[in-house]
Backbone as a ProteinNet text record, in pm:
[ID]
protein_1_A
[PRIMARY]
XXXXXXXXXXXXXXXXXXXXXXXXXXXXXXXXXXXXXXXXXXXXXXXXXXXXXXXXXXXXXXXXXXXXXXXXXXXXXXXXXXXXXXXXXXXXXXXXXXXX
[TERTIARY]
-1079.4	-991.8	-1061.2	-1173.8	-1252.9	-1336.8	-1392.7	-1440.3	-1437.4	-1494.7	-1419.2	-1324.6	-1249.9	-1151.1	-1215.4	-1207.6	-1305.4	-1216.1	-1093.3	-1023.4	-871.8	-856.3	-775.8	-637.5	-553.8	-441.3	-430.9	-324.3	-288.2	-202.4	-156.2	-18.6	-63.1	29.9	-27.2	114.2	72.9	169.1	169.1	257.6	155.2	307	278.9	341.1	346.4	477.9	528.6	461.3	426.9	417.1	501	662.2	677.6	721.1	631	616	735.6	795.5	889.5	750.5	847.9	725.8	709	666.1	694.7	598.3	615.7	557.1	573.4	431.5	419.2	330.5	295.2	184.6	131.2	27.1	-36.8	-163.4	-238	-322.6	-450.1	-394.9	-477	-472.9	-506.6	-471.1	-520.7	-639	-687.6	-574	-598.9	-461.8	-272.9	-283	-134.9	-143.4	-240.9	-251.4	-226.7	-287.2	-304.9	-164.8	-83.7	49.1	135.8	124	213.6	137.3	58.3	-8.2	39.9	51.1	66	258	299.3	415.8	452.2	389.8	378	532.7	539.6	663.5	770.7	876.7	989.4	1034.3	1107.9	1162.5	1161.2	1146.5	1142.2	1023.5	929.2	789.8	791.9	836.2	830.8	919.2	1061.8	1195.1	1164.8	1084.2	1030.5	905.7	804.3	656.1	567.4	608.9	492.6	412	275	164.5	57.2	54.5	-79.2	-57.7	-229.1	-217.7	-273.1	-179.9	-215.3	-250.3	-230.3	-262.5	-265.5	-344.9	-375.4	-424.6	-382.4	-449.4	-456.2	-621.7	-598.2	-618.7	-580.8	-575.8	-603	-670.6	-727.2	-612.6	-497.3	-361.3	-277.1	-225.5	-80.7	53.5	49.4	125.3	144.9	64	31.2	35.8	-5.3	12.5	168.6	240.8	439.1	442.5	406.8	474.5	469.7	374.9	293.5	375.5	375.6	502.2	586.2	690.9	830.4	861.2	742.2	726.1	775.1	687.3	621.8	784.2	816.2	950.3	1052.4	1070.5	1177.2	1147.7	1081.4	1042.1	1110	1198.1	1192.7	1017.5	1141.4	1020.9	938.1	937.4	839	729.6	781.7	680.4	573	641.9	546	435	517.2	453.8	344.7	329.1	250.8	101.6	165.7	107.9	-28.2	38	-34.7	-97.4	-80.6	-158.7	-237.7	-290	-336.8	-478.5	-439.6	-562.1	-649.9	-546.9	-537.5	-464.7	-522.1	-461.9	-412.5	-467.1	-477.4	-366.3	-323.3	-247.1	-340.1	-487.9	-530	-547.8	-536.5	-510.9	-660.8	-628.3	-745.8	-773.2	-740.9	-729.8	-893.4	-984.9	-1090.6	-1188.5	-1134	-1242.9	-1216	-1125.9	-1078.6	-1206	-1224.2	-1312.5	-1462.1	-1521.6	-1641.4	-1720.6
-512.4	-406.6	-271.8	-272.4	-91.9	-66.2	32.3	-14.3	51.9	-27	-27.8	-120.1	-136.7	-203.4	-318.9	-397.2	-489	-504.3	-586.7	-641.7	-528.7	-551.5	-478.8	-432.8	-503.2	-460.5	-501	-413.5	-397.4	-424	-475.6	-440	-371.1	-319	-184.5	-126.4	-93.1	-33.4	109.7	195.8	344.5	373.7	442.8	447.6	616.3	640.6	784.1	799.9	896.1	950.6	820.9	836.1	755.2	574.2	543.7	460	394	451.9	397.7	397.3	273.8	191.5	189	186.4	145.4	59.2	-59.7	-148.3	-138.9	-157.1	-97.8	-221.8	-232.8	-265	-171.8	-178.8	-100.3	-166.9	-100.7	-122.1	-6.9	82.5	206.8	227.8	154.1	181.2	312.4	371.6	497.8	614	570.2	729.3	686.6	578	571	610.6	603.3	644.8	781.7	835.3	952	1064.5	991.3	1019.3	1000.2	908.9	921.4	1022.1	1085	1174.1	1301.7	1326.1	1486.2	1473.6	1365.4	1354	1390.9	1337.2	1369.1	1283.7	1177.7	1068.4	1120.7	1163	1124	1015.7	961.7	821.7	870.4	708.8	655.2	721.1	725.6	718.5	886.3	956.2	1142.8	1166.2	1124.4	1140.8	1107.6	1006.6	942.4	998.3	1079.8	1109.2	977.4	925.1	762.3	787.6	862	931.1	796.4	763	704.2	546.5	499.7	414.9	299.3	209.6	91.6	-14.3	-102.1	-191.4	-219.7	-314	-370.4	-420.1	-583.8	-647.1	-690.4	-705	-721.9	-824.3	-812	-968.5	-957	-1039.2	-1051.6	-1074.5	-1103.1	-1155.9	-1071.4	-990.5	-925.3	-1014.8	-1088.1	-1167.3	-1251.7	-1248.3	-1341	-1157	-1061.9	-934.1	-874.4	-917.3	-883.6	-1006.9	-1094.8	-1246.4	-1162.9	-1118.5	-1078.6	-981.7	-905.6	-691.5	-828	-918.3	-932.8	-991.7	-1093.1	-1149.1	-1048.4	-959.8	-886.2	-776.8	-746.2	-698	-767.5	-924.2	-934.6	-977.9	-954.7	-956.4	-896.9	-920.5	-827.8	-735.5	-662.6	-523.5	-568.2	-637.1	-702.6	-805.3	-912.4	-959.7	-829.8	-715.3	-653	-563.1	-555	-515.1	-553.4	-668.7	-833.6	-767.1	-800.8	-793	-697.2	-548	-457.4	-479.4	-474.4	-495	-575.9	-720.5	-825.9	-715.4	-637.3	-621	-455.1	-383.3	-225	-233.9	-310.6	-281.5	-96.9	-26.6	103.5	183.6	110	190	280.4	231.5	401.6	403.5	519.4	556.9	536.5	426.6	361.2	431.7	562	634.1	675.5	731.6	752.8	653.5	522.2	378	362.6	410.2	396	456	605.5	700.8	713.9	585.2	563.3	517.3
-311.1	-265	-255.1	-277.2	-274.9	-171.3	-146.3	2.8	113.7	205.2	388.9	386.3	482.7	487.5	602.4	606.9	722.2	795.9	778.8	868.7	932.5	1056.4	1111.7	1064.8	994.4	921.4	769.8	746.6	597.3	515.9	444.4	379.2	243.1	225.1	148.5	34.4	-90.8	-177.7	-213.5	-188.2	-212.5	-357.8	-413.1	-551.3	-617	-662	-669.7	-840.2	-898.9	-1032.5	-1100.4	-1078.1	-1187.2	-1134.6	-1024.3	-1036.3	-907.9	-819.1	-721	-642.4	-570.7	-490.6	-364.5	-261.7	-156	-70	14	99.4	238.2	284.6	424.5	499.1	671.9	689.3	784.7	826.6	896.9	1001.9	1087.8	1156	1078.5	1036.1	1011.5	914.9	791.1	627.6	630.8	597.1	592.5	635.4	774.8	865.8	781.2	779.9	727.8	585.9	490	338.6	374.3	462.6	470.5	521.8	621.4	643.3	494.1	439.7	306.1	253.8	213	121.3	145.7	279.8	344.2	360.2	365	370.2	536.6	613.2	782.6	825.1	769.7	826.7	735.4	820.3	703.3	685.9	588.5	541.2	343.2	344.3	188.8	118.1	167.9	97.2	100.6	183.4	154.2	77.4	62	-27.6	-150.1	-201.4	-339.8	-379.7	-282.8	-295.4	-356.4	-274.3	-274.3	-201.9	-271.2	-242.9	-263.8	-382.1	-438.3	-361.1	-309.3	-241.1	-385.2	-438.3	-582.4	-528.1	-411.5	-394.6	-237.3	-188.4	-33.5	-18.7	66.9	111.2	283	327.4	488.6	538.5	654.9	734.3	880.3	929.6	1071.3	1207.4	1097.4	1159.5	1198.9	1277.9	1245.7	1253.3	1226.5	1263	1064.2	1033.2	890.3	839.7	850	773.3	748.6	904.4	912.7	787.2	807.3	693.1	574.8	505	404.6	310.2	423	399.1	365.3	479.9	394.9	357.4	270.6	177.9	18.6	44.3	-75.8	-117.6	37.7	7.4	2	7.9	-56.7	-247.2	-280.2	-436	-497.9	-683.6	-755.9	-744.6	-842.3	-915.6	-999.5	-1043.5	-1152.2	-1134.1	-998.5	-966.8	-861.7	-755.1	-699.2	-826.5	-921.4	-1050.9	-1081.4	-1104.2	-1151.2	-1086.5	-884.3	-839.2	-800.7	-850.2	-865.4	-973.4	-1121	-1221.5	-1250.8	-1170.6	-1142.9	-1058.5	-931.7	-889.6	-910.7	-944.6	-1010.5	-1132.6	-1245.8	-1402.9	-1461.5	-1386.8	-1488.7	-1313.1	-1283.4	-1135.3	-1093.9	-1096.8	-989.9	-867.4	-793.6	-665.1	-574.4	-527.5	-426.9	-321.3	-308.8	-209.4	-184.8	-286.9	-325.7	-255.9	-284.5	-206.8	-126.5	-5.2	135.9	194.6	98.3	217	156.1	85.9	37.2	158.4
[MASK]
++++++++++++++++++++++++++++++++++++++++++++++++++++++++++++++++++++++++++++++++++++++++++++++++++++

């Protein structure tokens, strides 16, 4: 998960201070981290400040990446939980390894 991003889309978790969540996919992980950060889109993710980008994984697919997002969103909170702490234990903001 640190890095370049190789493959063309994303699904992606970006996560508020105390922890409200939100799931996305994208073509542009980088520019879309970056719209939640500045708060450019309104919606969910500016109303909650789901700034920090915790978890993402990509896929060559957009098609297997849509499966993926509403998969992940129809989950309790605890398994997307799981999920984050499985690949970012300490929740930190991967935002840093996007632009390495």
């Amino acid at each position: 998960m640190t890095g370049e991003v190789a493959a063309p889309y994303a699904v992606y978790m970006v996560a508020s201070v105390s922890s409200v969540l939100y799931v996305g996919v994208t073509n542009d992980l980088a520019r879309r981290v970056s719209e939640h950060r500045s708060g450019a889109v309104d919606g969910f993710s500016r109303r909650y400040h789901c700034h920090r980008l915790v978890w993402y994984e990509t896929f060559d697919d957009v098609r297997l990446a849509i499966a993926r997002e509403k998969e992940i969103k129809g989950w309790r909170r605890v398994k997307k939980d799981a999920l984050v702490r499985n690949a970012n234990s300490a929740w930190r903001d991967l935002w840093e390894d996007l632009n390495r």
